[in-house]
C-alpha positions in Angstrom: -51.7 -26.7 46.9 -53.6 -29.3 49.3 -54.1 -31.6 46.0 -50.1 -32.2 46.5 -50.5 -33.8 49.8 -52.3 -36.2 48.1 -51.0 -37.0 45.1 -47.8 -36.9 45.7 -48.0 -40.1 47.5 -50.8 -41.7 45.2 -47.9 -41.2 42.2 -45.2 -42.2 44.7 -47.2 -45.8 45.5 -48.5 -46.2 41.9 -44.4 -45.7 40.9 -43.4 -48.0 43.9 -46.4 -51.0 42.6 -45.2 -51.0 39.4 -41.4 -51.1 39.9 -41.9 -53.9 42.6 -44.3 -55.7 39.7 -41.4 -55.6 37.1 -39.0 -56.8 39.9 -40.9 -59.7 40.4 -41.4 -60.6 37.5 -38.2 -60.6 36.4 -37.0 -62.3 38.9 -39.5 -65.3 37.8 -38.0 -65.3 34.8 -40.8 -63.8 32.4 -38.3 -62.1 30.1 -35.8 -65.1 29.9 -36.6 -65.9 26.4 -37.9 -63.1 23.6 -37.7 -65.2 20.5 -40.1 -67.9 21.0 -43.4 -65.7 21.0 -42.4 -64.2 18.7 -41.8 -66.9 16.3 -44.5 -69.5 18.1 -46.9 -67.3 15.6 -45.5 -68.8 12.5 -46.5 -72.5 12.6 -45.9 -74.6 9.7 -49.1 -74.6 7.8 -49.5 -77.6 5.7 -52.4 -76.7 4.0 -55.0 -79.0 6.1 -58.8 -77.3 6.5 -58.7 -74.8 3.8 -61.1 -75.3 1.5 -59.2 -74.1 -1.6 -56.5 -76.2 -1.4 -57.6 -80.0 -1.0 -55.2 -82.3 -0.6 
């Protein structure tokens, strides 16, 4: 029962860090824009450095 009195307030501050972190950040803007990572890893490849396919 004594193992509540502590981490009760350990999970409460943990809870409270990690709410306050997504707060922040979204308030800076970090998820303004969900498209662009996801399509900034599909560059046009033009072929250039592969050894199979000289140009």
């Amino acid at each position: 029962m004594s193992v509540l009195y502590i981490m009760l307030p350990v999970a409460l501050l943990i809870a409270g860090t990690a709410i306050a972190a997504f707060i922040r950040a979204a308030k800076e803007g970090q998820f303004d824009d969900l498209e662009t990572p996801a399509l900034r890893m599909l560059p046009e490849d033009d072929g250039a450095g592969d050894p199979d396919n000289p140009r």
